[in-house]
TIFIMAR-708176 format. One line per field, with one value per residue (C-alpha): residue number from 0; residue in one letter; x, y, z. Coordinates in nm, 2 decimals, padded with zeros to 4 digits, always signed. Layout:
<atoms>
drenti (NUM;...)
lolum (A;...)
px (X;...)
py (Y;...)
pz (Z;...)
</atoms>
This chain:
<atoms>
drenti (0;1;2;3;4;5;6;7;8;9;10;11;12;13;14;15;16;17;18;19;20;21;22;23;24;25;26;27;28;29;30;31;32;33;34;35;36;37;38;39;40;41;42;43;44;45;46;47;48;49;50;51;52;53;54;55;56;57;58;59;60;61;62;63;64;65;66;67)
lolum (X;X;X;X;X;X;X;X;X;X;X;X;X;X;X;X;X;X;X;X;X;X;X;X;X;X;X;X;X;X;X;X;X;X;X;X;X;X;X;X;X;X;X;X;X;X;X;X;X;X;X;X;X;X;X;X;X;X;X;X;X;X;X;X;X;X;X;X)
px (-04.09;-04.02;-03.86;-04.13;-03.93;-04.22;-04.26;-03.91;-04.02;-04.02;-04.35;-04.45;-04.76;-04.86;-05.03;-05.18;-05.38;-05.59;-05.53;-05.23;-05.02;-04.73;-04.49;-04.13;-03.84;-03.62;-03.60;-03.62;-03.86;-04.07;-03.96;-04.15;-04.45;-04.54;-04.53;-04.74;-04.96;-04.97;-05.09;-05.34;-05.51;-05.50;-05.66;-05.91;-06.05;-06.04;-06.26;-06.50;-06.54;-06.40;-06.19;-05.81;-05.64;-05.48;-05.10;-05.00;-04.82;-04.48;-04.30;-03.94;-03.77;-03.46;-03.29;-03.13;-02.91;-02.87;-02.61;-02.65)
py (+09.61;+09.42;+09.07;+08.86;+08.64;+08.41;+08.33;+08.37;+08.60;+08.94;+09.14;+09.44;+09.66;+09.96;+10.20;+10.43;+10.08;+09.91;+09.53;+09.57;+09.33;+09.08;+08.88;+08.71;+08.52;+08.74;+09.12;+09.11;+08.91;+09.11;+09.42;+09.20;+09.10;+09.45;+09.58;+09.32;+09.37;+09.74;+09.68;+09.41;+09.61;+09.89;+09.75;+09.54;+09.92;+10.03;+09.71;+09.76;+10.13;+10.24;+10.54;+10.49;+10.66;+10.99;+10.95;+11.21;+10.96;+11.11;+10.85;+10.80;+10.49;+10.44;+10.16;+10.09;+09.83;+09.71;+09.47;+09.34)
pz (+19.77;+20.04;+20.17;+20.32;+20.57;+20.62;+20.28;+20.17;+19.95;+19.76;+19.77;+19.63;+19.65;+19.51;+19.69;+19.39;+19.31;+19.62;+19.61;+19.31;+19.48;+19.37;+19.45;+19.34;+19.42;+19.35;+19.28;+18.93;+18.89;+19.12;+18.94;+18.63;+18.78;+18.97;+18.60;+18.48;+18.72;+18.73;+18.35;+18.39;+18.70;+18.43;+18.21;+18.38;+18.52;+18.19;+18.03;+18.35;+18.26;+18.60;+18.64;+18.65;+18.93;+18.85;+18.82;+19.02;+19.31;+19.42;+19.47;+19.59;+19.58;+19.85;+19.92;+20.25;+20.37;+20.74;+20.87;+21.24)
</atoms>
């Protein structure tokens, strides 16, 4: 997840999914949506009869904070 100045905006992507991207106002509801999302592209490969992705990602979530 990440702030998108220019649209003054939260977006988040995930990389395990090509194109499985979303977007929020704030970081819950992003938190919301990426799960929505991360269902619906689920399902929408499963309906199509395409493979899902393996979920082997490692993934580590960090969360940094910088002050000028």
């Amino acid at each position: 997840m990440e702030w998108d100045s220019d649209g003054r905006e939260y977006v988040a992507r995930v990389p395990a999914l090509p194109g499985c991207v979303t977007h929020g106002k704030t970081r819950p509801e992003v938190l919301e949506r990426v799960r929505e999302a991360i269902e619906g592209y689920i399902e929408a490969l499963s309906a199509s009869g395409d493979p899902i992705p393996p979920g082997d990602a490692d993934v580590t979530i960090e969360e940094v904070e910088v002050t000028a």
